[in-house]
C-alpha positions in Angstrom: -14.7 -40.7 -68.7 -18.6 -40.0 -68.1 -19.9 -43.0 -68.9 -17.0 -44.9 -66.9 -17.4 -42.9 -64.0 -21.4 -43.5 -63.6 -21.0 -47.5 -64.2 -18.3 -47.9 -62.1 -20.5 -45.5 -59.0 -24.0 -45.4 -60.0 -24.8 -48.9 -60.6 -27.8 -49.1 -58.4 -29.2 -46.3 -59.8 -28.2 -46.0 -63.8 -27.1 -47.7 -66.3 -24.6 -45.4 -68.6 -23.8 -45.3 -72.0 -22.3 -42.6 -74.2 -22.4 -41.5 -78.0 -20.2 -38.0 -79.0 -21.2 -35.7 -82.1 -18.2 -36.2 -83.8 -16.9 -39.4 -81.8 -12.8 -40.8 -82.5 -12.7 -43.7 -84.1 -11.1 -45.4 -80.6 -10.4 -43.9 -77.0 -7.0 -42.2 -76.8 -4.6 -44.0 -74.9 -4.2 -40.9 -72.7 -7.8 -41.0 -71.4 -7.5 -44.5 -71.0 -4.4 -43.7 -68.8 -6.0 -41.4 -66.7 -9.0 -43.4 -66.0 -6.9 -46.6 -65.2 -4.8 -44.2 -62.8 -8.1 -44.3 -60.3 -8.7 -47.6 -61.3 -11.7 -47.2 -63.6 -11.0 -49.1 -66.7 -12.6 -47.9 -69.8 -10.3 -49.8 -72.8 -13.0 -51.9 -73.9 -15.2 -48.8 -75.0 -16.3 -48.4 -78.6 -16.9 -44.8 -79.5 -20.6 -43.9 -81.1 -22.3 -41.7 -82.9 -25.3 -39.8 -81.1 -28.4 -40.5 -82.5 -31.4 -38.4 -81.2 -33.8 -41.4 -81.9 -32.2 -43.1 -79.5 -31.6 -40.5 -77.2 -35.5 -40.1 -76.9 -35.3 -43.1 -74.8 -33.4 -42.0 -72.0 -34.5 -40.8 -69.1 -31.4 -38.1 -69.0 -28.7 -36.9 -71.4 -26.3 -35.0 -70.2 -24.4 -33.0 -73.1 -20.8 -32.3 -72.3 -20.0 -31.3 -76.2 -20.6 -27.7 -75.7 -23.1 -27.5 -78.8 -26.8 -27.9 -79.3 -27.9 -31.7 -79.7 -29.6 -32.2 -83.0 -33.0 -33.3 -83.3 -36.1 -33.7 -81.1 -34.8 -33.0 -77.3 -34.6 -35.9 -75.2 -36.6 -35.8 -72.4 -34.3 -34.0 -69.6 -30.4 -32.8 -70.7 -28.2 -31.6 -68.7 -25.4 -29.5 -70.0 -21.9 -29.4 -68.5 -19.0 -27.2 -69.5 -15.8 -29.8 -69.6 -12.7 -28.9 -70.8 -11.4 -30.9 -73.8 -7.8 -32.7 -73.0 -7.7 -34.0 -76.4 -3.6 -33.8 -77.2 -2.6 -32.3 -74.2 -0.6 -33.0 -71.2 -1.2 -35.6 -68.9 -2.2 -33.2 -66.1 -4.9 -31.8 -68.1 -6.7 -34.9 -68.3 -6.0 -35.3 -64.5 -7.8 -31.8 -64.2 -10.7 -33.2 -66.7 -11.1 -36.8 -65.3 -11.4 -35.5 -61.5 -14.0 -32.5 -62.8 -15.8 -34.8 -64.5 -15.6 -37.5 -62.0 -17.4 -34.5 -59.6 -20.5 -34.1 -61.8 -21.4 -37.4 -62.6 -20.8 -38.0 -58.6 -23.4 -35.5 -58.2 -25.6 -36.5 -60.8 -25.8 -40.0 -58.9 -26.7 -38.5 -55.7 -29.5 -36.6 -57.1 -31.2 -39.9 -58.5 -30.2 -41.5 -55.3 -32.8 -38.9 -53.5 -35.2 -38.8 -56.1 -34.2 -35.9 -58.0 
């Protein structure tokens, strides 16, 4: 939802990608759902795995998994606390898309004034 949310917004400022600590092999149908509702389509995504190498080379990482990131940190991480909807109702991944959908909206208006 992160990584939808920035491309589809922050364009001008980012370019978004995302990799998960232990990522599913595919996007569930119901996150897929809930992005779609607010017309943000994300079906096309390929879950990854993070790699810290790679990380290095961003410019921010923002850590939504709720654990420490393995390896060398990456230059600047941001950590947010985001609820997992993972096999449960609809309206929780409402609650998690819009939450989410917040943060990355303020993330993109930080590097839109130079922060």
């Amino acid at each position: 939802m992160a990584e939808g949310f920035a491309n589809h917004y922050g364009k001008d400022v980012l370019v978004a990608t995302s990799a998960g600590l232990s990522p599913m092999p595919g996007i569930v149908k119901s996150t897929v759902a809930a992005m779609a509702e607010v017309g943000v389509d994300i079906s096309s995504h390929i879950p990854s795995w993070y790699e810290p190498a790679l990380a290095a080379k961003y410019d921010i990482v923002v850590n939504m998994s709720g654990f420490r990131l393995p390896g060398k940190p990456p230059k600047q991480v941001v950590e947010w606390k985001v609820e997992d909807p993972y096999m449960k109702p609809q309206a929780v991944y409402r609650r998690v898309r819009a939450d989410i959908e917040q943060k990355v909206m303020q993330l993109i208006l930080g590097l839109r004034r130079g922060k």
